[in-house]
N, C-alpha and C positions, 0 to 999 in steps of 0.2 A: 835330313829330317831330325836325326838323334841328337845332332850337334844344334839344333834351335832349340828342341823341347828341353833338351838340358840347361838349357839358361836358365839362373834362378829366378829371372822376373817370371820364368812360366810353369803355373802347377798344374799337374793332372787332377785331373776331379771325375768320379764315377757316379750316374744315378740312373738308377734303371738300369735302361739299356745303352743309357746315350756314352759317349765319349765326347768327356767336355775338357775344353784348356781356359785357363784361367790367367790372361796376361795382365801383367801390373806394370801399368806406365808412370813415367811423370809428365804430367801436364803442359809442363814449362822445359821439355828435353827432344833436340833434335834426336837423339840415340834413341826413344823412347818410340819413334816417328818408325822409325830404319828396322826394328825387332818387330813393330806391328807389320811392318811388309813381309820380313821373312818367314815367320809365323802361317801368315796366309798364304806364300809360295808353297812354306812348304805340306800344311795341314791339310788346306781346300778344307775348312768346312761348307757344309752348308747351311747353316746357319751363324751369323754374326752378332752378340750381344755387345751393345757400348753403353757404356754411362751415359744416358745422356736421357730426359725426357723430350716430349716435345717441344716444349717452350725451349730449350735449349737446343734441341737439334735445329730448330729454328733459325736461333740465334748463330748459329758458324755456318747455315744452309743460305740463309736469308739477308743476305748484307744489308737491304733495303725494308725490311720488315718496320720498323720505327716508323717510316713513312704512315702505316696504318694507324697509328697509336692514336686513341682517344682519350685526351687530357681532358677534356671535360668529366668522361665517364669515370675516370680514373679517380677524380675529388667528390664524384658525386658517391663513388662506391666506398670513400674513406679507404682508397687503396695506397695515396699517396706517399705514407713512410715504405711499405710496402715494396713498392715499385722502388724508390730511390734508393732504399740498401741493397735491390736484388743489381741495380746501376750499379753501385759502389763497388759490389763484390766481382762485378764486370770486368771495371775499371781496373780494380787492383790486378786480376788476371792479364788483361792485356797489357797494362804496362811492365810485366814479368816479364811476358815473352816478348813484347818489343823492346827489353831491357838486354836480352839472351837472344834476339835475334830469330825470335821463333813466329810461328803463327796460334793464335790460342783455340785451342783445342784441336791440335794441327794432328796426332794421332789417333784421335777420333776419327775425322774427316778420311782421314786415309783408312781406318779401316772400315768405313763407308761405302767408299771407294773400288777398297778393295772387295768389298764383299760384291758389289754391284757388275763389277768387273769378271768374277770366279763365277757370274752365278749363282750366289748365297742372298739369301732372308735376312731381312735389316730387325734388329727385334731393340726396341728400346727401354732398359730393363732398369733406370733411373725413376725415381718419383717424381711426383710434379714439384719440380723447384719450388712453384706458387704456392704447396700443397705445405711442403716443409719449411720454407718463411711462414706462409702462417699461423703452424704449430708452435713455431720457436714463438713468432708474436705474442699468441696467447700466453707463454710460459714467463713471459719478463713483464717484469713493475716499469713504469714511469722509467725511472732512474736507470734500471737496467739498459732500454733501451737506447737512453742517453749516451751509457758507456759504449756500446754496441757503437752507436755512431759515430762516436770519440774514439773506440778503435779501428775501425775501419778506416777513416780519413787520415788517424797517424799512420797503421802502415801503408795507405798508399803514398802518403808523405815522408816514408824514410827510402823508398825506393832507389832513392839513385844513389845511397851508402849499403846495396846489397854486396854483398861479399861470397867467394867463392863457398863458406861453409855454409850460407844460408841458401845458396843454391843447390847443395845436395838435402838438404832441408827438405825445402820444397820439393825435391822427387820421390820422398821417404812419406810425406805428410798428406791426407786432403786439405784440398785447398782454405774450405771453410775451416776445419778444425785451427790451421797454420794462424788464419785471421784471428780468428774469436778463442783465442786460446787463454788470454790473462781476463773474456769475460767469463770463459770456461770455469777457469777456475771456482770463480764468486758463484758460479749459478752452474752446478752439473749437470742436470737438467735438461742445460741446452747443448750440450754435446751427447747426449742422450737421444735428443731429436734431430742434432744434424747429422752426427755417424753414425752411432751403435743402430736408430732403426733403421736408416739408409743401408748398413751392414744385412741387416734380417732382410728388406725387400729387394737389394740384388740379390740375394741367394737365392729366395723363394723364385725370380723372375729368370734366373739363370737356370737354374734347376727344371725349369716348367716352359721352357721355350721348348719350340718345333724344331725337331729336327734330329740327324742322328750324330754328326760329328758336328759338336758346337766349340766355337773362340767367342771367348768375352772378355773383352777390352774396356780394364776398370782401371782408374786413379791406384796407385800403389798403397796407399792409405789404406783402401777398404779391404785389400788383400785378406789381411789377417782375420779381421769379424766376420766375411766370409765364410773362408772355411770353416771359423769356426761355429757360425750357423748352420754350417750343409747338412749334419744329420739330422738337424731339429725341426719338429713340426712348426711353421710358422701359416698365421693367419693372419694377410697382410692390410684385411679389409678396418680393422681399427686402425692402422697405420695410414689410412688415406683419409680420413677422416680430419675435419677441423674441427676441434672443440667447441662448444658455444663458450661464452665468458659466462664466466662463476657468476652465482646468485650475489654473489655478497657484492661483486664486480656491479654489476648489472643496477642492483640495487641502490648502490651509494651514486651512481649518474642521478638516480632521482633524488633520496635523500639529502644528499648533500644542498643541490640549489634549495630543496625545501627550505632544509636549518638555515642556510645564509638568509632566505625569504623570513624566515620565522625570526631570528638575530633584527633582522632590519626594522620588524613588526615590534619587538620589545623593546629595541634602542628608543622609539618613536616613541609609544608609548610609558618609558621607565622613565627616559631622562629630554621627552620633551624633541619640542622642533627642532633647536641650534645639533644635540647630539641625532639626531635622525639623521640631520641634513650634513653633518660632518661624516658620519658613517658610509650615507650614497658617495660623497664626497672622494674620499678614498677609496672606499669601492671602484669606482670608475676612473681615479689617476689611477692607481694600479693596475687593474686590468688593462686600461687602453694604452699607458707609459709602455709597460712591457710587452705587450702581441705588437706595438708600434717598433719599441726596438728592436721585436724579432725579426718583421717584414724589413727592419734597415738593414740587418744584417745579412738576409739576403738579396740585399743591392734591389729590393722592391720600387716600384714606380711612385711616384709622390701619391697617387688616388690610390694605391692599394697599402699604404702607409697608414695614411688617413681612414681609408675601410677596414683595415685592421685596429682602429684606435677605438672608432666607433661602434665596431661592432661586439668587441670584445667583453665590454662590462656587461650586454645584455646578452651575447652568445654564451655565458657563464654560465647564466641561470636558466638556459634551454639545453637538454642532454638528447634533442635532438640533431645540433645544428654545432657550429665549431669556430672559433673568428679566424682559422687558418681557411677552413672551405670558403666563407666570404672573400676573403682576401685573396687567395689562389683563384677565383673566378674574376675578381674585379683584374689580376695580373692579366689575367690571360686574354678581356678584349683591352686592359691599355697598351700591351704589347704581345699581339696573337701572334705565336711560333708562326712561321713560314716554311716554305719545302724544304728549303734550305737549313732548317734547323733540325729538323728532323734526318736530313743526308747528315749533316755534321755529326750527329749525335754520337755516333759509334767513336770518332775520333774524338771530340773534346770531353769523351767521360775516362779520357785518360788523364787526365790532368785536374788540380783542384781547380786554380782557374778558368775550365772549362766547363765544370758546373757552374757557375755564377756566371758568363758570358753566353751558354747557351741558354736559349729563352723557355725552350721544353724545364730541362735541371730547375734552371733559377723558379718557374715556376711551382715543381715541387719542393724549391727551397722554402721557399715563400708560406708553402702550405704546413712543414714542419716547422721552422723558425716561429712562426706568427703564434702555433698553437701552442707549442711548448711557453712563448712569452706569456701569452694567455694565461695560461696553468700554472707560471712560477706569479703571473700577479695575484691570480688567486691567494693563493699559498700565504702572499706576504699582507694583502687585503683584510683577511679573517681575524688574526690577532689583532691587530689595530682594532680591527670594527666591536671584538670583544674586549679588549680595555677600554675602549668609549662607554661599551652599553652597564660596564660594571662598577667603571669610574662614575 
């Protein structure tokens, strides 16, 4: 017993009455797997806390879970960058441990397992994943997000030059933090929302579990904010909260289409039919050129190319509606996912290739690609349209 609890990945933790252990694994480590058994041989709590929420206990419980997934609802609820970065952050995971020869989140599962096994209370003491991407969502600009998704898909694209010191890295690091660390830097913010409050609500959640001899079984990463949360009064209920988007946010979706309406109203009227009609003009190559190239790039259907072209110059100036939503739904009856796409799923979001081949992925390609071209034609549409109405 003396000789487990002495391992440095495990600290004693005291609250109340309880006797709590606090194991720090790595994610991506068979060694990480083998101390959560010991641990539990030789502790017996009875109670088990793991990182993990439900959406993600799901996810290592539920191989076949995808299967349910509604892609429709998914672009109706504007969930779609949403869903594909929380894939992406999948992806990268699994290709670590099938990189290391492991299972992901294979030290969870076991002390799952084990808890289920001993007799013990499963308590799952992680926030909603869904909870904390959305947080982060609201805190990144435009561009931020871009980078986000710029770095994600390079480090899952440098994977196969991992090296042995980036693998004690990652037993040292969370995972999210490991990813988003160079967007970390640009925006603190958001490591603010993925670890430090993550650090506040496993404490609170560890702390406030049943039971009287508790193990919780956390990423090594969060070790440290941890404790050093445990004596602090923490009130975890703004922490589960989603923001609404800022007034100024919220506002410029309407003003914005206004001014481009009110721009179009003065070109008309200042400099006549030829510049009105050269203003629509560009307006609409731009917007449809660009949400057009977005849907190519991700390898969209020729009609969902075309409905991103067309819908784009008029989906501009409605801040209801998006030429990425059009376009991800015209994707989806040209080539509606099958069962089979949904069984695959788990395996080809290990791979870049295997976003753009599966037909789930490629449709939330479809849906981010189309919107962002949408958005960068904007962008390039306005100035034009004001040195016409001024010339």
């Amino acid at each position: 017993m003396n000789d487990v609890i002495d391992n440095p990945m495990v600290h004693r933790l005291d609250f109340e009455d309880k006797n709590i252990l606090l194991l720090g694994t790595a994610h991506v480590s068979e060694e990480s797997t083998q101390l959560v058994e010991k641990v539990l041989d030789a502790f017996k709590p009875d109670m088990v806390c793991v990182e993990l929420c439900e959406s993600r206990y799901q996810t290592i419980d539920q191989q076949n879970r995808w299967q349910n997934m509604d892609i429709v609802k998914v672009i109706k609820e504007k969930k779609a960058f949403l869903l594909l970065a929380n894939l992406l952050l999948a992806a990268f995971q699994k290709r670590i441990a099938k990189r290391l020869g492991v299972t992901p989140g294979q030290e969870m599962l076991t002390a799952i397992k084990g808890a289920k096994a001993c007799g013990a209370k499963i308590h799952l003491a992680d926030r909603d994943i869904r909870v904390t991407l959305a947080r982060a969502m609201r805190a990144m600009s435009l561009w931020t997000k871009i980078k986000l998704l710029y770095q994600i898909i390079v480090s899952a694209s440098d994977l196969d030059e991992i090296s042995a010191e980036d693998v004690e890295k990652m037993k040292q690091e969370d995972m999210l933090q490991m990813i988003l660390a160079d967007v970390g830097q640009s925006l603190p913010g958001l490591k603010g929302i993925l670890i430090d409050e993550r650090d506040q609500y496993l404490a609170h959640k560890i702390r406030t579990a049943e039971g009287q001899n508790i193990l919780a079984v956390v990423g090594a990463g969060h070790v440290p904010g941890i404790k050093n949360n445990w004596d602090r009064p923490i009130d975890i209920e703004p922490l589960e909260e989603i923001p609404p988007k800022s007034g100024v946010v919220s506002a410029l979706k309407w003003l914005l289409p206004m001014a481009i309406l009110a721009v179009f109203v003065i070109g008309f009227f200042s400099g006549g039919k030829d510049t009105g009609g050269l203003m629509v003009t560009h307006w609409i190559l731009a917007n449809g050129i660009f949400a057009g190239l977005g849907a190519i790039l991700a390898l969209a259907h020729p009609l969902t190319i075309l409905a991103g072209i067309f819908a784009a110059p008029l989906t501009s100036l409605n801040p209801m509606i998006a030429a990425g939503w059009v376009a991800g739904l015209v994707e989806i009856f040209a080539r509606k996912p099958r069962v089979k796409d949904f069984e695959a799923l788990a395996e080809d979001i290990t791979s870049i290739k295997g976003f753009w081949r599966n037909k789930v992925t490629r449709i939330l390609l479809v849906v981010v690609f189309t919107n962002l071209g949408s958005t960068i034609g904007t962008m390039v549409a306005i100035p034009f349209m004001i040195r016409l109405m001024a010339g």
